[in-house]
C-alpha positions as CSV (number, residue, x, y, z in Angstrom):
1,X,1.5,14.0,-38.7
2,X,3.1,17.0,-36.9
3,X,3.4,18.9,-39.8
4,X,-0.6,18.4,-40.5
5,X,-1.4,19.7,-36.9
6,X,-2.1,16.3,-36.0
7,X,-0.6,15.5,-32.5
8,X,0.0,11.5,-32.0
9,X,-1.3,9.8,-29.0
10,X,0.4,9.0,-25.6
11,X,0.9,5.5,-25.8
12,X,1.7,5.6,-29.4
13,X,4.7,7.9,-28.4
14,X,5.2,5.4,-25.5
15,X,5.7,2.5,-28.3
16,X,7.7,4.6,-30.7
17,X,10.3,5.9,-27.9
18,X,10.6,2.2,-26.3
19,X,11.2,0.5,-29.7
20,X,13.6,3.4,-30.7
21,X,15.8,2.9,-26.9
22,X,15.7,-1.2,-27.8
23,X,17.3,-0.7,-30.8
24,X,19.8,2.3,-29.5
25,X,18.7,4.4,-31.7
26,X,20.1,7.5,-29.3
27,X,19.7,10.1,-32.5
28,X,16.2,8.9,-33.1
29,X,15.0,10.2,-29.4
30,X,16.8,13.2,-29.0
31,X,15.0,13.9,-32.5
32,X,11.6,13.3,-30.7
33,X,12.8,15.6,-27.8
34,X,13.8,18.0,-30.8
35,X,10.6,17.7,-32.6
36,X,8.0,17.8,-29.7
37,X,9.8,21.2,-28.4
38,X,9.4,22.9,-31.8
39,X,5.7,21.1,-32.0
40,X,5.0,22.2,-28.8
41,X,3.9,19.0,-27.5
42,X,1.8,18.7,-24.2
43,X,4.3,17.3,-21.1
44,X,0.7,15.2,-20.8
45,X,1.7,13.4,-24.1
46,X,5.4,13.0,-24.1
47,X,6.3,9.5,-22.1
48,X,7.3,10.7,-18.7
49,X,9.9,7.9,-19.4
50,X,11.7,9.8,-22.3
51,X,15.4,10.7,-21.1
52,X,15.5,7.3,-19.1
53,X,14.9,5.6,-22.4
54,X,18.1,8.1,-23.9
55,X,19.7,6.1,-21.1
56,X,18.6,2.8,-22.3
57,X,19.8,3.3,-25.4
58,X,23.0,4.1,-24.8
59,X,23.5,1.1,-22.1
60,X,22.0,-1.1,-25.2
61,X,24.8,0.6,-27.9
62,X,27.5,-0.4,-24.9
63,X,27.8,3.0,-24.2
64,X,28.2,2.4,-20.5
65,X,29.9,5.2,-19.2
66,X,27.5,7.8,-21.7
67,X,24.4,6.2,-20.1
68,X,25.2,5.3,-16.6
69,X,26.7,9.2,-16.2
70,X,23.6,10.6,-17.3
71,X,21.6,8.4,-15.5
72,X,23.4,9.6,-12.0
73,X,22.8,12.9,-13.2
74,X,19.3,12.6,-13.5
75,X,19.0,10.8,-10.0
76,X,20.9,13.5,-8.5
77,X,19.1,16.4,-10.6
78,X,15.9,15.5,-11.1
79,X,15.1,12.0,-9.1
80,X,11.0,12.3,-10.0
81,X,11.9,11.5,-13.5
82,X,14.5,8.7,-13.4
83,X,12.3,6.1,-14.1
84,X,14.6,3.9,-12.6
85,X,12.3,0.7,-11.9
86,X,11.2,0.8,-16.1
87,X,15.3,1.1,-16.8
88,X,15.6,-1.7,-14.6
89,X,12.9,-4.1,-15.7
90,X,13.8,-3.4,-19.8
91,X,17.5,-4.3,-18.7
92,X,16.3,-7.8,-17.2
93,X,13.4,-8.4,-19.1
94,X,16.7,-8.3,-22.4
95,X,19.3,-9.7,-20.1
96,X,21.7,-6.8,-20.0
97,X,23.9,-7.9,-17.3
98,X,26.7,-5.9,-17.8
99,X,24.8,-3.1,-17.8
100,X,22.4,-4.3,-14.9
101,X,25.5,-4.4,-12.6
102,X,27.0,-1.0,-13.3
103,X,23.4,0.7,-12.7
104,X,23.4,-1.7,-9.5
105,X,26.5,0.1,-8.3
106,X,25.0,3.9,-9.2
107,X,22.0,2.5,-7.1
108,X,23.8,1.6,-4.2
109,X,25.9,4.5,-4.5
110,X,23.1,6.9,-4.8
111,X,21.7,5.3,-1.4
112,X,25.2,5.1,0.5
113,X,26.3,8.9,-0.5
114,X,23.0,10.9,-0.7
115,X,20.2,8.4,0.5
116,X,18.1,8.4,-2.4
117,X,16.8,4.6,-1.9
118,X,14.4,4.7,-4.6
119,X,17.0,3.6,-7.1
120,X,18.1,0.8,-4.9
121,X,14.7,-0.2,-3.9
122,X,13.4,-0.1,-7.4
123,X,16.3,-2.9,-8.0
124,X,15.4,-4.9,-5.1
125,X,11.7,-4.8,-6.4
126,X,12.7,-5.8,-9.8
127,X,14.8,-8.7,-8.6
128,X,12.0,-9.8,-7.0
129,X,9.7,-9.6,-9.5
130,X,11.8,-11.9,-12.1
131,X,12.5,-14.4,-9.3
132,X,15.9,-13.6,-8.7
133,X,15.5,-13.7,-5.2
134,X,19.1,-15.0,-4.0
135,X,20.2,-11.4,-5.5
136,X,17.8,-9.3,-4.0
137,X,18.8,-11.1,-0.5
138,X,22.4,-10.0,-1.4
139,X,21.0,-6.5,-2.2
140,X,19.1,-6.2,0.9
141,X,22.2,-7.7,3.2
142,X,24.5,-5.0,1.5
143,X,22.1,-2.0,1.9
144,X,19.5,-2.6,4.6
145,X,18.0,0.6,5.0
146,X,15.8,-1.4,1.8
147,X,13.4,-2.6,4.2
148,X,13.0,1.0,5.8
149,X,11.0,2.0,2.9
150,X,7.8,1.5,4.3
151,X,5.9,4.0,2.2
152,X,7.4,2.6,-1.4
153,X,7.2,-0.7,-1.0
154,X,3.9,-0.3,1.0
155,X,2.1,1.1,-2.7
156,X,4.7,-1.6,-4.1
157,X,2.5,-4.6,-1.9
158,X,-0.8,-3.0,-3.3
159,X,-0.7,-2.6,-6.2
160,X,1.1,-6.0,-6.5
161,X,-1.8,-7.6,-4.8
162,X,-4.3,-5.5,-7.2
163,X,-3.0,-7.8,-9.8
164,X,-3.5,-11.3,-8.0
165,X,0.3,-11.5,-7.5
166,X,-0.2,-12.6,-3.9
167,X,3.0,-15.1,-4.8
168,X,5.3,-12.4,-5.6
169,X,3.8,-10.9,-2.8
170,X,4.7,-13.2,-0.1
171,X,8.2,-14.1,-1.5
172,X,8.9,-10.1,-1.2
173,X,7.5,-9.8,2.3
174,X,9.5,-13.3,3.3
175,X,12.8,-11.5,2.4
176,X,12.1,-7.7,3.9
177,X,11.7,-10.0,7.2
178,X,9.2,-6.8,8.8
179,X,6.0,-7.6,10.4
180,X,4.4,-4.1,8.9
181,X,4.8,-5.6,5.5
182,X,2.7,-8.7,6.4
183,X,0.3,-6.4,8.1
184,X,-0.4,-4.5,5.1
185,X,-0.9,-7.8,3.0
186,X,-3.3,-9.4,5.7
187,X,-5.2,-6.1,5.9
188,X,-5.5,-6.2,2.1
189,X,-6.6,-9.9,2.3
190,X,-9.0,-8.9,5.4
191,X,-10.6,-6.6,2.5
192,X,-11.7,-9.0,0.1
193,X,-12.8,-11.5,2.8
194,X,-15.4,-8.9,4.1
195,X,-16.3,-8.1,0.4
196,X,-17.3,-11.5,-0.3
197,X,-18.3,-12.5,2.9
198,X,-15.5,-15.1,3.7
199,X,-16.6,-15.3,7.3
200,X,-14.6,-18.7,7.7
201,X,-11.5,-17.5,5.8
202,X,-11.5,-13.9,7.8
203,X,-11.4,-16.1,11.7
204,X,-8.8,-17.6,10.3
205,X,-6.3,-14.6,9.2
206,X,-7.5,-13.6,12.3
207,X,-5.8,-16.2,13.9
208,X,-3.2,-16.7,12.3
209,X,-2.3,-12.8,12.8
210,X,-2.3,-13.4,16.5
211,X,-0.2,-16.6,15.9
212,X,2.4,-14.1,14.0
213,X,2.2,-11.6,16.8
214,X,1.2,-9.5,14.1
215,X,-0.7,-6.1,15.4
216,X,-3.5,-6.2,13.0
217,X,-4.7,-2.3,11.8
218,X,-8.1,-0.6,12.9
219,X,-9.5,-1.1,9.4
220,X,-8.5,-4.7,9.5
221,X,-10.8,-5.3,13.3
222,X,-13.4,-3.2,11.8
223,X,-13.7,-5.4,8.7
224,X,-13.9,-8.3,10.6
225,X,-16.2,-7.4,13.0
226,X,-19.0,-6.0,10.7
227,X,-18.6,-9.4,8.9
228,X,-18.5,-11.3,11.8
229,X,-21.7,-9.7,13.2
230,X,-23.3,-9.7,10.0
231,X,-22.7,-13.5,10.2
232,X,-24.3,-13.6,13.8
233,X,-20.9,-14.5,15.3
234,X,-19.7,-13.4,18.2
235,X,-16.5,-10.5,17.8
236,X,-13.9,-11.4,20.3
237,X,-11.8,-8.5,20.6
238,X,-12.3,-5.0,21.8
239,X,-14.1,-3.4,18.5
240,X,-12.5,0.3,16.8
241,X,-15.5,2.0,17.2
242,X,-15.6,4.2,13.9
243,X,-17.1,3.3,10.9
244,X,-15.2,1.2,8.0
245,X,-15.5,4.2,5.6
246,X,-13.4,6.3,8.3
247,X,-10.6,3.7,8.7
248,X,-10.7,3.5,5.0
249,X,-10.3,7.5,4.7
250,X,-7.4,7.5,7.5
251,X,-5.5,5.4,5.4
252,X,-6.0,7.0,2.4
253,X,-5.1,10.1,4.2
254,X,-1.2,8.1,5.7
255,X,-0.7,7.1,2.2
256,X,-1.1,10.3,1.0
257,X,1.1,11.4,3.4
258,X,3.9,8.9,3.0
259,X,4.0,9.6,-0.6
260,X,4.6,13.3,0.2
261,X,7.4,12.3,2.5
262,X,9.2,10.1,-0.1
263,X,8.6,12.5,-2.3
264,X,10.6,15.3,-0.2
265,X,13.1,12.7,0.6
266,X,13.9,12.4,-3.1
């Protein structure tokens, strides 16, 4: 295809370079990285995920000490491209416990000795996610600053919620044990409940937020009081009085600036 002038499409690459790290098949990726320099091939087409699949490999070949050594050397050299919650999620999607516990202790180590969390957290996440939730308590016991990574798992809650997986959702926020992690899942449920005009349903997270002492957000109260007015209902609380669009564009604005943050702190 190359050789034709052809050049192959992202997710095809993505496929190719997954099945290739599955199999350990370290020579067959370095030969991608080898072919798509002397190709020329777009960064936009390579898998962002390439050398975290090299590590894959090698941790699938039992090649432990190849892969987790290059894997610290990424985190430490180039943390953007680790990859680390993919690496994570192919070694417990295939059960690859031995490995799974010596990139545990790079994790751990990375956040103890040079407070990159996002290795740690992406673990936590992931422990989460397969419903291994007695080890993501122990995780979270041994390195608490875990919970501190508001802007992460913030996008984490989401996007998880973007996907109706309000279950994982709540099993997540019941370990992290912070009220701003139920704030930004009521504020996200506050959302849909002024979409399709849930008036009954919004009173309710209402009260149930004050129940919680929770300190629901200005785009939350603005929600509900359009909805509730719209419904002729009276809105008990002292109303934020910009528009929803603002609120909306404030918190794009935070988000966007948390992400910078994490982004330094990496």
């Amino acid at each position: 295809m190359l050789e034709n002038g052809s050049k192959p499409m992202r997710s095809s690459l993505n496929r190719l370079v997954n099945a290739l790290a599955l199999n350990g098949d370290v020579p067959g990726l370095e030969k991608i990285k080898e072919i798509s320099q002397r190709h020329e091939i777009a960064a936009q087409v390579l898998p962002e995920s390439l050398n975290t699949c090299v590590v894959l490999a090698h941790l699938k070949n039992g090649n432990f000490e190849e892969g987790i050594s290059l894997m610290e050397s990424m985190c430490i050299n180039e943390p953007k491209k680790t990859h680390s919650s993919f690496l994570i999620n192919q070694l417990l999607r295939n059960n690859m416990e031995e490995a799974l516990e010596k990139l545990s202790i790079l994790a751990e180590r990375m956040a103890n000795q040079f407070a990159n969390y996002v290795p740690v957290t992406d673990l936590f996440v992931n422990y989460v996610r397969m419903r291994r939730d007695e080890e993501a308590s122990h995780l979270l016991q041994r390195c608490p600053a875990i919970a501190e990574q508001r802007a992460m798992l913030g996008r984490h809650i989401i996007r998880q919620l973007g996907r109706n997986e309000e279950e994982k959702t709540i099993r997540l926020i019941s370990l992290l044990s912070d009220p701003y992690y139920k704030q930004v899942h009521y504020s996200f449920l506050m959302r849909d409940y002024e979409s399709n005009k849930e008036v009954d349903a919004a009173v309710a997270l209402y009260e149930k937020t004050k129940a919680e002492h929770i300190d629901p957000d200005d785009l939350f109260l603005k929600r509900l009081a359009v909805l509730l007015r719209g419904a002729g209902k009276p809105v008990p609380f002292s109303e934020p009085p910009e528009t929803v669009e603002y609120y909306k564009e404030q918190l794009k604005k935070q988000l966007s600036q948390d992400k910078e943050e994490l982004q330094k702190e990496e």
